[in-house]
Backbone bond lengths (Angstrom), bond angles and torsions (degrees), N, CA, C in turn:
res aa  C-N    CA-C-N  psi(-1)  N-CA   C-N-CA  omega(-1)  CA-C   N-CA-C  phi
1 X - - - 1.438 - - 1.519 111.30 -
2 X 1.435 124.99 -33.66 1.403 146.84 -172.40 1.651 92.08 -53.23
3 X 1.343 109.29 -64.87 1.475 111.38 -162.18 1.527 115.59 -59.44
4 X 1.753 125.83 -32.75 1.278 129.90 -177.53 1.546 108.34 -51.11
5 X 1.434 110.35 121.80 1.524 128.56 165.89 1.619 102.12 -48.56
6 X 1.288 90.49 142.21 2.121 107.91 -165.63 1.717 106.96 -54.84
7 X 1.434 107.06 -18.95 1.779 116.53 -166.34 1.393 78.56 -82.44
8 X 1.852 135.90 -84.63 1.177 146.49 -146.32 1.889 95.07 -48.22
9 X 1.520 121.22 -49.49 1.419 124.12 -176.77 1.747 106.89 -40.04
10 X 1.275 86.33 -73.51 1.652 80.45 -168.82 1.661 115.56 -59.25
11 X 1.409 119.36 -6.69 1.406 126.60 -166.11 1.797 89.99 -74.67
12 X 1.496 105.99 -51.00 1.512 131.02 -164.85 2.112 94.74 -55.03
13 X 1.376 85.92 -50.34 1.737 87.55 -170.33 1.363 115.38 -77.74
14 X 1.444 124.78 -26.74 1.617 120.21 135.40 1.325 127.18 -16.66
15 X 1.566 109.46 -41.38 1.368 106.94 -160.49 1.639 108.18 -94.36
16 X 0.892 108.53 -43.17 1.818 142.57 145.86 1.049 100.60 -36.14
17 X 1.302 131.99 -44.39 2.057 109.20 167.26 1.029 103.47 -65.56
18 X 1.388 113.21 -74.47 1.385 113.00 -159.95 1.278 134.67 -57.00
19 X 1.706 107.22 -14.89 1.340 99.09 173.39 1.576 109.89 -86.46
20 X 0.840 132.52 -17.13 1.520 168.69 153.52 1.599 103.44 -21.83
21 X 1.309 111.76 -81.20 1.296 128.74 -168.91 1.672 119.90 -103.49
22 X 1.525 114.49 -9.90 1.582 120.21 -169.04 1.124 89.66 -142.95
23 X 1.174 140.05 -11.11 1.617 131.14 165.22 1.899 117.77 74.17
24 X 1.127 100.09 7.11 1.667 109.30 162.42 1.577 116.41 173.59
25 X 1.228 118.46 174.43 1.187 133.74 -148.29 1.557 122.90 -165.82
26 X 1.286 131.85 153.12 1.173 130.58 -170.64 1.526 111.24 -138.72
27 X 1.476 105.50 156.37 1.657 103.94 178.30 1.745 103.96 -70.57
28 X 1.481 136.96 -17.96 1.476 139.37 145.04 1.175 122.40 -42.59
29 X 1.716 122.41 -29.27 1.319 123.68 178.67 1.480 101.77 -81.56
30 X 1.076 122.02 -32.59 1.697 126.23 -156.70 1.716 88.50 -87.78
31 X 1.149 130.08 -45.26 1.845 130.77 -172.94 0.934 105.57 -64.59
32 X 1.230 141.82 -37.29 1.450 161.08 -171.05 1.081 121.36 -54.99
33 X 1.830 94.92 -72.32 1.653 109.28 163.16 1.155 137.52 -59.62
34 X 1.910 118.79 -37.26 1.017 110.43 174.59 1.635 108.10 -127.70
35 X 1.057 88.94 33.14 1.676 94.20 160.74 1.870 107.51 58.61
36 X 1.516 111.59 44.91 1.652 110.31 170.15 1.308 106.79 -137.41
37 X 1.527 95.12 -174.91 1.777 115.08 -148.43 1.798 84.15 -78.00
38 X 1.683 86.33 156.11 1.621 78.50 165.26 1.702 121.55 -65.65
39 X 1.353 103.31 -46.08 1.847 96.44 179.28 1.660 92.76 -46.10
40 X 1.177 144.42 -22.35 1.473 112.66 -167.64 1.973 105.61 -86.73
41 X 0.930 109.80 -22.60 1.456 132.16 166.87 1.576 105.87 -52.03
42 X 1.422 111.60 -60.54 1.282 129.40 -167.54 1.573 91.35 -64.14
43 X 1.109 120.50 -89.11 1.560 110.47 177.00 1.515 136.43 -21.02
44 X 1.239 85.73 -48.31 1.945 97.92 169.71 1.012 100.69 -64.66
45 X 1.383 148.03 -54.15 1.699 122.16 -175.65 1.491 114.46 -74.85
46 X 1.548 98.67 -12.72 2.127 87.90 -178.60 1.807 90.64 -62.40
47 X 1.278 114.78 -24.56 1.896 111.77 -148.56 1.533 84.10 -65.43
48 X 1.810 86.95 -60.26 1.795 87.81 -165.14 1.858 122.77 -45.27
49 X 1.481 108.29 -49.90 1.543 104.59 151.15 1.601 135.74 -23.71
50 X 1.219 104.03 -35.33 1.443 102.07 -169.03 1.961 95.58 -106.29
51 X 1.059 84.90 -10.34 2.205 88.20 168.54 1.382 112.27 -83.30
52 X 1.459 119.68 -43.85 1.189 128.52 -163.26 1.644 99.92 -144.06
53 X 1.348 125.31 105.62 1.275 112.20 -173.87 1.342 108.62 -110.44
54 X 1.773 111.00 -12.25 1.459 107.05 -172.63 1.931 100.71 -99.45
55 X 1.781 117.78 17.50 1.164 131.56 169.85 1.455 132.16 -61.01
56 X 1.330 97.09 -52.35 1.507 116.02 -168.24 1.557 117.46 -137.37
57 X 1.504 128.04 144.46 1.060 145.60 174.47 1.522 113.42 -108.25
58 X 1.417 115.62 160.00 1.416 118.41 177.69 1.387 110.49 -111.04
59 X 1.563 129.78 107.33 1.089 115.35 174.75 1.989 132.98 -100.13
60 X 1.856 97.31 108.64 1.367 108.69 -152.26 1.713 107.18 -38.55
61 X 1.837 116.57 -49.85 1.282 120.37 -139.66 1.784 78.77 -78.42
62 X 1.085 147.57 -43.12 1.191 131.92 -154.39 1.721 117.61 -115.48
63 X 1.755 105.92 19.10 1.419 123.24 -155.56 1.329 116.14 7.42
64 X 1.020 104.03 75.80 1.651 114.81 -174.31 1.840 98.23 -130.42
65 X 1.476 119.18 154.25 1.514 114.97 -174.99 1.912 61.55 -110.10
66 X 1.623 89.08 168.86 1.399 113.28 178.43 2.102 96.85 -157.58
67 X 1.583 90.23 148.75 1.397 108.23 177.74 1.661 107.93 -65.84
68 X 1.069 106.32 171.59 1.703 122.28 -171.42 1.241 100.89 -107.37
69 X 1.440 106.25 177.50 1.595 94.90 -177.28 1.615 72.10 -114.82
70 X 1.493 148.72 50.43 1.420 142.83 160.16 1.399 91.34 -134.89
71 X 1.759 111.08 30.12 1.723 103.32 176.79 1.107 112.81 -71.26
72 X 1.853 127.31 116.63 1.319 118.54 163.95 1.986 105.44 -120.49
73 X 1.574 109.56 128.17 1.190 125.61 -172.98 2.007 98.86 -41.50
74 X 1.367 98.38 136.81 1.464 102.22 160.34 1.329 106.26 -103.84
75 X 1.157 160.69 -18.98 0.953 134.27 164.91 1.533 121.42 -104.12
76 X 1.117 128.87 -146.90 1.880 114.90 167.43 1.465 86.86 -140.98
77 X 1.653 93.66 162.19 1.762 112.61 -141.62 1.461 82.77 -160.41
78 X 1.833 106.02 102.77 1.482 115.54 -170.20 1.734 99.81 -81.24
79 X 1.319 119.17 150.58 1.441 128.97 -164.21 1.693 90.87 -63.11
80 X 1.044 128.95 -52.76 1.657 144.31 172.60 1.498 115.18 -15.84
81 X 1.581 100.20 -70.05 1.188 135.05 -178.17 1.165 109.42 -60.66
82 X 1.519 119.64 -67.22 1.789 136.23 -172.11 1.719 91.13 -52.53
83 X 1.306 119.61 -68.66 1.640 128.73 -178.23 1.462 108.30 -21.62
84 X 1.633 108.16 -57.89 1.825 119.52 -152.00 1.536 76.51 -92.08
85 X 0.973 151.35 -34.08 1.651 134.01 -172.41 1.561 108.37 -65.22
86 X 1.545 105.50 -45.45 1.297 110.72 -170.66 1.446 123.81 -70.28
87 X 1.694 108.07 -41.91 1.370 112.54 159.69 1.786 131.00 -69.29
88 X 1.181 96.80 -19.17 1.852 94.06 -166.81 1.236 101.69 -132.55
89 X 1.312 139.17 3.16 1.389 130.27 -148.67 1.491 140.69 109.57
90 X 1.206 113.58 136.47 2.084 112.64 175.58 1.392 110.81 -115.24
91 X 1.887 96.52 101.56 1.303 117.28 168.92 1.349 109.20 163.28
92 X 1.270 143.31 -145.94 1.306 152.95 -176.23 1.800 110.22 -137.59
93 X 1.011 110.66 53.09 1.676 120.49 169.45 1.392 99.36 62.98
94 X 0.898 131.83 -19.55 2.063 129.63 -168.74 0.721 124.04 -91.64
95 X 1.377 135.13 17.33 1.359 139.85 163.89 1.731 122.37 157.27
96 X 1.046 121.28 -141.97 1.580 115.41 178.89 1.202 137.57 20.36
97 X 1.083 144.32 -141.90 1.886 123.34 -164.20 1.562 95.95 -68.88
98 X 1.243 88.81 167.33 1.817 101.58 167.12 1.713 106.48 -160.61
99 X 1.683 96.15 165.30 1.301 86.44 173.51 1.666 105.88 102.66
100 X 1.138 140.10 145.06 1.324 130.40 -179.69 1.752 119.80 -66.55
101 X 1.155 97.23 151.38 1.501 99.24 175.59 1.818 112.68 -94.36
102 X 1.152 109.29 -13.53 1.550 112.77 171.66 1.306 95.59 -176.66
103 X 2.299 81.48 144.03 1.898 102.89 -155.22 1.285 99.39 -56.88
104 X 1.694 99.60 152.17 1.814 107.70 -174.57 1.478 89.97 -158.15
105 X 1.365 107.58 152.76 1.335 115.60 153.51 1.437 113.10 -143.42
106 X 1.362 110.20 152.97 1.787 120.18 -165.07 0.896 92.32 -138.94
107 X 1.504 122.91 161.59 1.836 120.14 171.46 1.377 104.76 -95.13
108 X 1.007 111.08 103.95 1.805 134.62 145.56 1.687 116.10 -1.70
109 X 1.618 109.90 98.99 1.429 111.26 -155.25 2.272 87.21 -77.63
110 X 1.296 95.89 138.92 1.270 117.17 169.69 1.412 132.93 -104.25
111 X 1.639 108.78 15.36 1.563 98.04 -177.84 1.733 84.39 -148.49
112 X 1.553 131.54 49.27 1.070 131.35 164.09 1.975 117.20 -52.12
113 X 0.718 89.06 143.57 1.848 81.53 167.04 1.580 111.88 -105.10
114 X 1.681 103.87 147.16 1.341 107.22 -172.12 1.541 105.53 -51.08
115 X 1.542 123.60 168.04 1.533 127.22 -169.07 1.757 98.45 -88.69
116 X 1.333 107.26 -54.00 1.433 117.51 168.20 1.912 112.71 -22.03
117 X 1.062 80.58 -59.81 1.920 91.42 -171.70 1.584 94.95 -72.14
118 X 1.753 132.06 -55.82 0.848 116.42 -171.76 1.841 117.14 -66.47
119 X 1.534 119.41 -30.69 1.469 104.36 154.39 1.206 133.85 -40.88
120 X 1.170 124.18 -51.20 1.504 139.62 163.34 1.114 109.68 -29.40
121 X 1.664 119.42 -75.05 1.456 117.60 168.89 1.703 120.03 -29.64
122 X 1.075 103.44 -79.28 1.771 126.57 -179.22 1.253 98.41 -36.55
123 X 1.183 139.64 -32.24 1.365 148.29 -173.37 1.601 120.05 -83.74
124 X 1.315 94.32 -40.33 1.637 96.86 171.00 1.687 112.54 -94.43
125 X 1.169 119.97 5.49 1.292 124.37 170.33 1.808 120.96 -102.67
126 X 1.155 82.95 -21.94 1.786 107.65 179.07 1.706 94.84 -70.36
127 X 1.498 115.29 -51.91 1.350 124.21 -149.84 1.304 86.26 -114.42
128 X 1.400 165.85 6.06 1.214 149.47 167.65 1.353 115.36 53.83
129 X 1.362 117.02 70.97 1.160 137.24 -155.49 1.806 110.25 -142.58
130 X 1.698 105.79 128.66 1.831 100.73 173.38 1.156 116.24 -80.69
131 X 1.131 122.06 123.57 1.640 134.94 163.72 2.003 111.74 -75.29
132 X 1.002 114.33 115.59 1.655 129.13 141.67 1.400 118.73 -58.35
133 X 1.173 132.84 104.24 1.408 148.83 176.88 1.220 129.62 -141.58
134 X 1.665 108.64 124.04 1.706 114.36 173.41 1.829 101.63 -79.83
135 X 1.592 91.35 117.37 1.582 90.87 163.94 1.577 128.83 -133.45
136 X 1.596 121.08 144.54 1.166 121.26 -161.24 1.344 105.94 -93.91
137 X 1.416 125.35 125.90 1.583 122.33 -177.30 1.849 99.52 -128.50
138 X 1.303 96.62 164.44 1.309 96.32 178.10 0.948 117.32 -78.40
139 X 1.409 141.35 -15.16 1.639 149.13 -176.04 1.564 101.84 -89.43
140 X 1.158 125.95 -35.73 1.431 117.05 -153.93 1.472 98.67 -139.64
141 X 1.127 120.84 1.30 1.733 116.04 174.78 1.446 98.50 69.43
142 X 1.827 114.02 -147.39 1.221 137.81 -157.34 1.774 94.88 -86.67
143 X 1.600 118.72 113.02 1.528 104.68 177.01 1.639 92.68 -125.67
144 X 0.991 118.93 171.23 1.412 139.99 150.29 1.218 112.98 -72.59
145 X 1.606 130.62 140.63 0.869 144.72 -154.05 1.663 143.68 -161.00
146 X 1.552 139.85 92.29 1.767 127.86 -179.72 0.863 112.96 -93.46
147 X 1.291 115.48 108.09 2.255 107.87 167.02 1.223 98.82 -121.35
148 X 0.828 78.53 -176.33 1.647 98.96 -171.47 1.418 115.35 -141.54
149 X 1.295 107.93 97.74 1.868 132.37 179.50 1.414 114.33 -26.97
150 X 1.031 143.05 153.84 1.728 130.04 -173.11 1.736 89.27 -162.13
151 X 1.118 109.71 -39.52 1.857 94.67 -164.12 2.145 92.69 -164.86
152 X 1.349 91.35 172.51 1.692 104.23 171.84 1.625 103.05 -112.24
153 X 1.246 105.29 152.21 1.523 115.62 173.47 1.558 121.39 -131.39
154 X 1.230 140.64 124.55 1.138 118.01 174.80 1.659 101.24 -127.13
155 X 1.107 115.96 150.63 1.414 139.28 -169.44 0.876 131.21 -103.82
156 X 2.009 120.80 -2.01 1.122 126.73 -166.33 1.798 115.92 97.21
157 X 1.385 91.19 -56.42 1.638 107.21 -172.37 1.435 100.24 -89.29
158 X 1.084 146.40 -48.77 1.440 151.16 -116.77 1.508 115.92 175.25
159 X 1.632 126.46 140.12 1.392 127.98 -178.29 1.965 99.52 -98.47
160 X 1.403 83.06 121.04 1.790 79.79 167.48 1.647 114.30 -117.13
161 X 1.409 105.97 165.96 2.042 98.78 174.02 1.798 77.75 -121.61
162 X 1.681 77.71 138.47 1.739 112.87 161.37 1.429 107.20 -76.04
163 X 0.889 119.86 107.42 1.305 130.29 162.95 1.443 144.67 -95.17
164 X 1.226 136.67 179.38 1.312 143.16 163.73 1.631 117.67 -111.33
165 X 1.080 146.74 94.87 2.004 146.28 -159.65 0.981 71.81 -113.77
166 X 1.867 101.00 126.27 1.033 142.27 121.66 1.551 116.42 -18.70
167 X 1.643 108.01 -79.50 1.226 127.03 -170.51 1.705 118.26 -43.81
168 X 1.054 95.93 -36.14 2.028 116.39 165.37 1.253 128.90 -85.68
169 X 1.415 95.51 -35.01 1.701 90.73 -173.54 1.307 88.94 102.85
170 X 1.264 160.16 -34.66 1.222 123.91 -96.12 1.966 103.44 -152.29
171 X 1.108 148.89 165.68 1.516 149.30 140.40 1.857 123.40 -39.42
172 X 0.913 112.20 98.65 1.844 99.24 -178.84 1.441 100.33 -125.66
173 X 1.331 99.32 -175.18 1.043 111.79 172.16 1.667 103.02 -129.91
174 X 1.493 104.07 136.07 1.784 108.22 177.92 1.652 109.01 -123.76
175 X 1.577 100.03 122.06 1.745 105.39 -177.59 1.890 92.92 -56.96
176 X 1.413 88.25 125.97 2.350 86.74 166.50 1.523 95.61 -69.02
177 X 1.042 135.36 -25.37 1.955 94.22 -178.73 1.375 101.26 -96.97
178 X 1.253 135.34 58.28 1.509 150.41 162.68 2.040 101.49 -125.19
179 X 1.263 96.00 -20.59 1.523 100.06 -178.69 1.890 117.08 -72.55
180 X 1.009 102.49 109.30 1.542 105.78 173.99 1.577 113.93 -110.17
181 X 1.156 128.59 175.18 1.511 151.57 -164.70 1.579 105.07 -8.91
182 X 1.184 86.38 56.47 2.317 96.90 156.98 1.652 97.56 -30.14
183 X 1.500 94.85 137.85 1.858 109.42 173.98 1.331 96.42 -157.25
184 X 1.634 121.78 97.02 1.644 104.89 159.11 1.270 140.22 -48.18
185 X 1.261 145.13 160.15 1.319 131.97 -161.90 1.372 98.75 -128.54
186 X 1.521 139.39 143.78 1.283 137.86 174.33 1.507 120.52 -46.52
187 X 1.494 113.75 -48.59 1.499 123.62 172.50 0.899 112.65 -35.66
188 X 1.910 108.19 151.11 1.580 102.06 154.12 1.857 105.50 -117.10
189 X 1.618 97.91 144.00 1.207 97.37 172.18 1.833 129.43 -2.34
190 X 1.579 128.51 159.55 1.155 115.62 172.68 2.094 80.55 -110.62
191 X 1.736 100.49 160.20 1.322 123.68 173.58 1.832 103.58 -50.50
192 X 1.228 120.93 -32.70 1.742 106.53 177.36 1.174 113.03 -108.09
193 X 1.610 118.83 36.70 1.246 121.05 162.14 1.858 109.41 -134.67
194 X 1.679 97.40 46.77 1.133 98.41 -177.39 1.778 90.78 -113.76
195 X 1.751 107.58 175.75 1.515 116.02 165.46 1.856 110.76 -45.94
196 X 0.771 120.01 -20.08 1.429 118.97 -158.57 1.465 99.67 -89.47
197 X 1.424 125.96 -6.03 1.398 115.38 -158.20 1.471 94.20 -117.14
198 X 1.564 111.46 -9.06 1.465 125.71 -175.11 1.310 113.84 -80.58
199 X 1.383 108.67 94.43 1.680 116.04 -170.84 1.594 130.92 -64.29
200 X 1.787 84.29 -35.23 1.786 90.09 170.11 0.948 121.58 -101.07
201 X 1.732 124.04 23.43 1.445 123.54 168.20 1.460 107.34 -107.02
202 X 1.834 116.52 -2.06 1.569 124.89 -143.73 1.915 74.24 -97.11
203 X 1.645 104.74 -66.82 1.021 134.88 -151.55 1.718 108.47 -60.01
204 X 1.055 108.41 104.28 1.619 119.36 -174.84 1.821 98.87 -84.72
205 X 1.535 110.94 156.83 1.744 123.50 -168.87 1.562 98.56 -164.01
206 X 0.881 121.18 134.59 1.352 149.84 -155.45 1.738 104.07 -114.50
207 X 1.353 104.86 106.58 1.970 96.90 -176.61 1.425 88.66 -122.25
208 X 1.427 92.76 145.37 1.725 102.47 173.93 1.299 101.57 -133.38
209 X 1.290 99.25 124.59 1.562 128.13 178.92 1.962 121.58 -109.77
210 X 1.433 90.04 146.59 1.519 81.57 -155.09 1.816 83.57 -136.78
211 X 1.573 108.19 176.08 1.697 126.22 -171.47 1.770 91.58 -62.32
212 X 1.277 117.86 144.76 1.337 125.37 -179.99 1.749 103.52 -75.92
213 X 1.460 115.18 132.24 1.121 99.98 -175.97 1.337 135.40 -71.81
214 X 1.450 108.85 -9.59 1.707 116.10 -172.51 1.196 83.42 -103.36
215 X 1.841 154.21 30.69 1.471 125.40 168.73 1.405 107.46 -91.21
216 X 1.217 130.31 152.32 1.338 110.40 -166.43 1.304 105.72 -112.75
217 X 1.021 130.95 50.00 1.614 148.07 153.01 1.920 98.54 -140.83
218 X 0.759 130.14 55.34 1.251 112.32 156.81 1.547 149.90 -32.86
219 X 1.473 98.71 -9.68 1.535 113.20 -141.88 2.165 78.44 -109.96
220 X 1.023 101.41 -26.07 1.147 101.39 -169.72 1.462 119.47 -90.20
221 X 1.176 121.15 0.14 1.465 136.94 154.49 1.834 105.30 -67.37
222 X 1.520 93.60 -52.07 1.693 87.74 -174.86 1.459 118.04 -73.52
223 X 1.447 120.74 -3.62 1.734 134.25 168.62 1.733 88.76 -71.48
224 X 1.137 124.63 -68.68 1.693 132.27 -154.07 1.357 102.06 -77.08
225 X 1.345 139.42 -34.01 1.406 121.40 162.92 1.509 116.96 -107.02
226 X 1.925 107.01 162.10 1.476 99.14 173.82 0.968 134.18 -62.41
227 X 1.551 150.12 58.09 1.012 138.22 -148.83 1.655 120.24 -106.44
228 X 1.215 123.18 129.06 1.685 105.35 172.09 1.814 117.39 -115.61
229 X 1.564 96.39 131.72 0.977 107.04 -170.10 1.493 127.72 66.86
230 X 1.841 105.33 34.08 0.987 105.03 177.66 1.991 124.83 106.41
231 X 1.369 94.69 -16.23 1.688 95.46 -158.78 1.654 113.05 -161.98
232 X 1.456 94.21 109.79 1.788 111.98 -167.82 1.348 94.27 -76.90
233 X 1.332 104.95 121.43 1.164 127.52 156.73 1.238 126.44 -91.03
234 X 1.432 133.13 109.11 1.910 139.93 -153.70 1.595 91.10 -140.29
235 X 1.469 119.32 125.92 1.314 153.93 177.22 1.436 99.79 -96.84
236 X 1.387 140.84 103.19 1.035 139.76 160.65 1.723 115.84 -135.71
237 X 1.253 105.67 150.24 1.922 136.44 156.92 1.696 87.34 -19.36
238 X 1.196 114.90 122.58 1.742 125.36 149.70 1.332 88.84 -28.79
239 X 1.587 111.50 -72.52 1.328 117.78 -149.25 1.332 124.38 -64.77
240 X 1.530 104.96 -5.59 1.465 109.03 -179.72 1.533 120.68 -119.76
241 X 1.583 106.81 7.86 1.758 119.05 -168.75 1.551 98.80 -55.80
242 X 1.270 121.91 -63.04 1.483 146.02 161.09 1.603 118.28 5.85
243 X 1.759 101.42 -76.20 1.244 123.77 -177.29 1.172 99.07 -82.31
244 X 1.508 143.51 -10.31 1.708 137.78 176.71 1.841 100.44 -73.51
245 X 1.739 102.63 -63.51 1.505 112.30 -178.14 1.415 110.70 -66.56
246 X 1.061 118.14 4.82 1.868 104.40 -179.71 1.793 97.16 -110.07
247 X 1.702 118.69 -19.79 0.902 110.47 -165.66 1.741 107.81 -86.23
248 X 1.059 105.51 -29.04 1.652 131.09 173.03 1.203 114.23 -87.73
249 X 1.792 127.52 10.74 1.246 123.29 -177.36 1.319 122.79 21.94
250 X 1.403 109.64 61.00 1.670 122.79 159.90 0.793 110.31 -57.34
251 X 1.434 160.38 100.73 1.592 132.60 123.73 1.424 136.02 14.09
252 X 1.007 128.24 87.26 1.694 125.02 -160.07 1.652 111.86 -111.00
253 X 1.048 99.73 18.54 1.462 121.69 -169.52 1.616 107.11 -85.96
254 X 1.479 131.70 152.83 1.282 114.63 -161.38 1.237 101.87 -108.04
255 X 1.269 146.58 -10.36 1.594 151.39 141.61 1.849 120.19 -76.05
256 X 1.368 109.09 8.91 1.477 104.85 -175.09 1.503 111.16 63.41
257 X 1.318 125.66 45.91 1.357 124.01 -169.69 1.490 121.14 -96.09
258 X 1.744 108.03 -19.83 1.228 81.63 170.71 1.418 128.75 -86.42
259 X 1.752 99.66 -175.31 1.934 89.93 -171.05 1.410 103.83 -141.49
260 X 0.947 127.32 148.08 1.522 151.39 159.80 1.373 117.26 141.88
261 X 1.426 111.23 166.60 1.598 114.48 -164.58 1.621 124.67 -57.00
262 X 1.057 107.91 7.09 1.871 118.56 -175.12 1.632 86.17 -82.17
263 X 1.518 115.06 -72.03 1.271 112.97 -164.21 1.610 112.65 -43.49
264 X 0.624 113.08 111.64 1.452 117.29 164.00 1.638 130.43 -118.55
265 X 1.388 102.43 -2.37 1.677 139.31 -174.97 1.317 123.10 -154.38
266 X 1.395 103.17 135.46 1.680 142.69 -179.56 1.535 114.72 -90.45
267 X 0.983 97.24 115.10 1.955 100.53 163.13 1.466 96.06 -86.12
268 X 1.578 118.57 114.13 1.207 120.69 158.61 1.536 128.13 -76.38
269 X 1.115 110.27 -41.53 1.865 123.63 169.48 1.713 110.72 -79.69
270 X 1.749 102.20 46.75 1.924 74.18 163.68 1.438 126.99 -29.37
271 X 1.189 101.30 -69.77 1.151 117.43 -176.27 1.871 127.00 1.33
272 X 1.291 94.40 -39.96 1.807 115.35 -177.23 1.051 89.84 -72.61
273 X 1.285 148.76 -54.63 1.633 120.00 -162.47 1.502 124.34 -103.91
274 X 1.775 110.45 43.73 0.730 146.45 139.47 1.807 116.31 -33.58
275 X 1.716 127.62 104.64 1.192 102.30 -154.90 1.474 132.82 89.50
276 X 1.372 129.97 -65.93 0.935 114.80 142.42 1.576 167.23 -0.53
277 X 1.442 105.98 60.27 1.520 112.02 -169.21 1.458 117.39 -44.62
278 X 0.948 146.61 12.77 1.081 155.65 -165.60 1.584 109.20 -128.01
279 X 1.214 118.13 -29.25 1.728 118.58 172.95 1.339 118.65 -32.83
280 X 1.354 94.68 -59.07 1.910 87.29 -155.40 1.785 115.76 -62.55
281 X 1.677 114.30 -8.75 1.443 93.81 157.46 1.370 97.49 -75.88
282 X 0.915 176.82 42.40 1.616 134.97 174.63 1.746 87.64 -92.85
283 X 1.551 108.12 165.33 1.595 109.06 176.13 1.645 110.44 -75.39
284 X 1.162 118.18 123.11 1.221 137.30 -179.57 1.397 126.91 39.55
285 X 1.750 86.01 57.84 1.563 96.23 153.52 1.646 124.74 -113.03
286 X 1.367 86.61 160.60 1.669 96.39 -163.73 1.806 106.54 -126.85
287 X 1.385 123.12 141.43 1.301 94.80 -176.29 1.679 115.87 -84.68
288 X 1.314 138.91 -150.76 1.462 132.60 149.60 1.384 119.76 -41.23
289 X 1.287 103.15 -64.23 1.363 110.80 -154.59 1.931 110.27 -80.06
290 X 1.336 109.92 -0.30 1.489 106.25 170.65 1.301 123.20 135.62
291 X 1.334 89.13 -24.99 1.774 118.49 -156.41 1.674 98.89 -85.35
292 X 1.457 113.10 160.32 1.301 112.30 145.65 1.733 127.60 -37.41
293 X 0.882 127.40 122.95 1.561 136.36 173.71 1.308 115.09 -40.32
């Protein structure tokens, strides 16, 4: 496998999805995708043959190769990856098939940010560079604004950039479709307004979440998440514990109090997001002392 040129690899692992996940394939599927002759098709499955021979069959009446029932994957095919191939396409938007590989429907994200603006971002984080930006927040409306880009975040709901504000001093997070009139700034960043100085993005916390106790199937939370022995264990960003438990409607409440059919899960270890700038969304958390979290 070592020796296959990097084009023929991924041609090979093409083939390896699909037999994988759709159970056959054609030298039309392979031209398609990456745009070659059939003899180059033809070759690529003699390779794969001689990688995996107890993989694939040739089927004459419909010249189609088809998986074995002794199909074992040669390469590995992250659940992530296999998912976004299967729903939208196999490749990276630039060319070759498109379009799903089997019918799906997802709900249609509605608060994307333009790509333009999100290049911009990616660009000043790539290059360590201050951005000038009008941004709209719910506390303060339309302000003027310098941060300085450090990373992307997404929440499930919405893409945010981790930042550095000027205006605070401080680490935030800013939703990009709140981002208006990007202006690079000549400066470059100062050394404590880099990722490294960002404590609750540095600082990793460990929440373990378990079946909500008033759901009255309990057992069926532990079917739908990975859990062993009862209790999901999720490693996340201080800065991101927040947007994990609000997105999974944890219960963050310290008697399991809230109620309705979302909850279906308990944060048993408040305790961990202790600190945590990101707490006070989670669903019904409270800190010690009384206050919002």
């Amino acid at each position: 496998m070592q020796e296959a040129a990097g084009a023929q690899r991924e041609r090979l692992a093409y083939v390896d999805f699909r037999l994988f996940f759709l159970g056959e394939i054609s030298r039309a599927d392979i031209s398609g995708r990456f745009d070659v002759t059939p003899a180059v098709a033809t070759r690529d499955f003699a390779r794969y043959r001689k990688l995996a021979a107890n993989n694939i069959r040739f089927d004459c009446c419909s010249k189609t190769y088809r998986a074995t029932d002794d199909f074992r994957p040669v390469f590995e095919h992250s659940l992530d990856r296999a998912l976004s191939a299967l729903t939208k396409g196999f490749g990276d938007g630039l060319g070759g098939a498109a379009g799903a590989l089997l019918p799906c429907e997802y709900p249609v994200p509605i608060n994307r940010p333009a790509v333009e603006l999100l290049a911009a971002v990616t660009r000043a984080i790539a290059g360590r560079r201050v951005l000038s930006v009008s941004y709209v927040s719910l506390s303060s409306g339309a302000t003027e604004r310098e941060i300085v880009p450090l990373a992307l975040a997404d929440n499930g709901m919405r893409w945010h950039v981790r930042a550095f504000d000027r205006r605070t001093s401080s680490f935030r997070d800013f939703v990009l479709t709140r981002v208006r009139g990007i202006r690079v700034l000549p400066e470059k960043p100062l050394p404590e307004e880099s990722i490294d100085y960002d404590v609750q993005w540095s600082r990793e916390i460990e929440i373990e979440v378990v079946p909500h106790p008033d759901f009255p199937r309990p057992e069926l939370a532990a079917l739908d998440y990975p859990m062993t022995d009862g209790v999901l264990r999720i490693r996340t960003k201080a800065a991101l514990a927040g947007y994990v438990l609000r997105r999974w409607s944890v219960d963050c409440s310290e008697a399991h109090s809230l109620r309705g059919p979302e909850y279906r899960l308990w944060l048993r270890n408040r305790s961990a997001l202790s600190g945590a700038d990101s707490a006070p969304i989670a669903p019904g958390y409270f800190s010690q002392d009384g206050g919002r979290g």
